[in-house]
Phi, psi and omega in degrees: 000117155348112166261003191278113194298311191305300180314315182268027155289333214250094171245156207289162187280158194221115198294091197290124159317126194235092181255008176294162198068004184291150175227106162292141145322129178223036175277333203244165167300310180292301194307313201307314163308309169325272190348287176344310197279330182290313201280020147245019148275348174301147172214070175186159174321144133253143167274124189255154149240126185271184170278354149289005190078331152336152168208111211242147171215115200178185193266121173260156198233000161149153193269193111249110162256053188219014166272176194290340186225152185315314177307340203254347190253155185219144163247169180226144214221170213212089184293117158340340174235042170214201213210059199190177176239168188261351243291155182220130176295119171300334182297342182275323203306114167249340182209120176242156169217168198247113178253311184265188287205088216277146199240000159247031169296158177073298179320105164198173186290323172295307178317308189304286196312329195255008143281344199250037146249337190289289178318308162309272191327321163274026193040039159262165204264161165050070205256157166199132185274129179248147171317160210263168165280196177226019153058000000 
């Protein structure tokens, strides 16, 4: 373990994925699984389509992947026009899309520091970064 205070200042960077419009492959078990995991790592709206042709859109806020078959995993989503929470059986799936708008792209701490030095650097004083709206 590191004693040097700067080395635990700094943990390594993490390449944010730019998945608004992506439509995944789900022909396999393994993509279907992938997908899940990215769209719940997402922070914007998706679209589900089960395989009876329904279709829910919203944010999701958690999975269970750790079953043995697609039937045993569920992701559960919070829908954009209702007031409830959802779950969906991986197993219903048939087309997931990443539709709405991921509101932490772009966002990191490195963005921030290099708008607040820009500014600094232009004299201005008493600076504050106010958060993007999320529209």
């Amino acid at each position: 373990m590191p004693s040097d205070p700067d080395a635990l200042e700094h943990a390594p960077g993490f390449v944010h994925e730019n998945l608004e419009g992506w439509i995944p492959s789900m022909a396999t078990e393994p993509e279907i699984r992938s997908a899940l995991e990215k769209a719940f790592d997402y922070r914007g709206d998706v679209a589900i389509t089960m395989k009876d042709g329904s279709r829910v859109e919203g944010y999701i806020f958690d999975r269970r992947s750790d079953g043995a078959t697609l039937a045993d995993c569920v992701v559960r989503l919070f829908p954009k026009d209702r007031n409830e929470k959802v779950a969906v059986s991986y197993s219903t799936i048939a087309r997931l899309e990443f539709t709405g708008r991921d509101t932490a792209a772009g966002k990191s701490f490195e963005t921030w520091v290099k708008k607040y030095r820009e500014r600094k650097a232009a004299g201005e004083k008493n600076i504050q970064i106010e958060p993007e709206a999320l529209d």
